[in-house]
N, C-alpha and C positions, 0 to 999 in steps of 0.2 A: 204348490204343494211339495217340492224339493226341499222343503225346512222340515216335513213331517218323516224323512225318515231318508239323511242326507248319507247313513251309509250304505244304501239300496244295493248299487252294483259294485260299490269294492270293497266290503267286509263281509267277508261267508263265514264267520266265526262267532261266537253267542258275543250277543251286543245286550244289554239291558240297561236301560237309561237310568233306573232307579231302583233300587235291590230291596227288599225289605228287609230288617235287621235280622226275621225269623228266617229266611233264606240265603244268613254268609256264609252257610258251607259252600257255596255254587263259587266261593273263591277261593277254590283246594284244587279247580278242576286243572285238567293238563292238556290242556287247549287253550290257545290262545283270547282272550277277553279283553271287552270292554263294558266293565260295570261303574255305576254310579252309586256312591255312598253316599249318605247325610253324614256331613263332617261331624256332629253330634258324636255318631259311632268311631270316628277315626280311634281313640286309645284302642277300642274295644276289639274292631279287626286287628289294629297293629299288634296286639296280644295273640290274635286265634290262629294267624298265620306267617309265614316265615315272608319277608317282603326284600330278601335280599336279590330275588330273580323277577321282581316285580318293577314296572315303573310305575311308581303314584302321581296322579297329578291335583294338589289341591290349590283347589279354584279359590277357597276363600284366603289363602294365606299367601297367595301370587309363588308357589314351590315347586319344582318339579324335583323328587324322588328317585335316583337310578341306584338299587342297589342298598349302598350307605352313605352313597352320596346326596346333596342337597344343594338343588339350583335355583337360585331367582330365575325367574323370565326374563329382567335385562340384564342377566349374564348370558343366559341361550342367545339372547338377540345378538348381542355381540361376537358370541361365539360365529353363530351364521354367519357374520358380517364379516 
């Protein structure tokens, strides 16, 4: 049951696995978040809010987001490395 809710003891901050599109204002707040988009809606957030202080991570497109910046995943790999 550790898969049903893997950030139990180290995330005390709103976690939502999956946001409903009629609920994107909850990504305006000023607390720290981890929400789940349907990449369906990606243009649509990317419009409603400013994602310069945001890291995105989109799972369908292998990206990670810092800013204005845009990272494959085997660039971070590497980077680590």
């Amino acid at each position: 049951m550790k898969f049903s809710n893997p950030l139990k003891r180290s995330w005390c901050c709103l976690y939502v696995p999956f946001l409903p599109i009629v609920m994107w204002e909850i990504l305006h707040a000023v607390m720290p978040y981890i929400v789940g988009v349907s990449s369906k809606y990606k243009e649509f957030v990317a419009n409603q809010i400013d994602l310069t202080d945001k890291i995105v991570v989109d799972l369908d497109d292998d990206a990670l987001f810092i800013g204005e910046d845009v990272m494959s995943y085997n660039e971070i790999f590497y980077l680590i490395l």
